[in-house]
C-alpha positions in Angstrom: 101.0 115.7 94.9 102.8 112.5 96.1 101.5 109.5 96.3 103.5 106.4 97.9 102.1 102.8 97.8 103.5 101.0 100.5 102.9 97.1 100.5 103.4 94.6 103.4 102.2 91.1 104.4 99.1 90.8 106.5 100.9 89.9 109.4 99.3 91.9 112.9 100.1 95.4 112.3 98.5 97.5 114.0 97.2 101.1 113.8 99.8 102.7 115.9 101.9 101.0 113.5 100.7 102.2 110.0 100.1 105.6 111.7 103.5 105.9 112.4 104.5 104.9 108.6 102.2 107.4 107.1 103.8 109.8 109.5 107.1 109.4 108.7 107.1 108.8 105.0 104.9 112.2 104.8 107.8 113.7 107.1 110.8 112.0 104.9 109.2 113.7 101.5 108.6 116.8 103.4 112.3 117.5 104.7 113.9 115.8 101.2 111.8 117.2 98.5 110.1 119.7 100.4 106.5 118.4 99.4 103.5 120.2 101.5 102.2 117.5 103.9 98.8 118.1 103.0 99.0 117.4 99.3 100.7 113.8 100.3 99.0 110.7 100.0 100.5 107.6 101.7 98.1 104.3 101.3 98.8 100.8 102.6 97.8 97.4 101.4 98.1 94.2 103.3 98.5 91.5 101.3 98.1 88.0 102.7 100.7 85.8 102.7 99.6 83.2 100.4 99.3 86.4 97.7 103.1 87.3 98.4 105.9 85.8 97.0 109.4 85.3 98.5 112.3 83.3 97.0 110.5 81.4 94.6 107.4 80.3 96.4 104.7 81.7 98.6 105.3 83.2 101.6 103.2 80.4 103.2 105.8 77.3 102.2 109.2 79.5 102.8 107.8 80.1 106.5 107.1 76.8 106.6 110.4 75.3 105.1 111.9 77.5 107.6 110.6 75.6 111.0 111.6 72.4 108.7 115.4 73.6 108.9 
């Protein structure tokens, strides 16, 4: 039974979106390893941005030391 944990910043994704992730991971173990679709679990967290880190700080002061530059 696979389980993937995919993490991204809460940053408008939609449902389409993540559909379309869950879809296509599913499909990538299915064709690869040849795991049944139906035993895969795919699951999606949004993190906010001040919870994520990026180059040594928050995401919230590199995005904002980016419109400084």
């Amino acid at each position: 039974m696979p389980y993937v944990n995919v993490k991204i910043t809460k940053t408008g994704v939609t449902a389409e979106q993540k559909s379309q992730i869950v879809k296509e991971i599913t499909e990538t173990l299915a064709n690869v390893l040849g795991k049944n679709p139906e035993h895969t679990h795919v699951v999606i967290d949004e993190v906010e941005l001040e919870n994520w880190g990026y180059a040594g700080m928050l995401t919230t002061e590199w995005l904002e030391k980016q419109t400084e530059e």
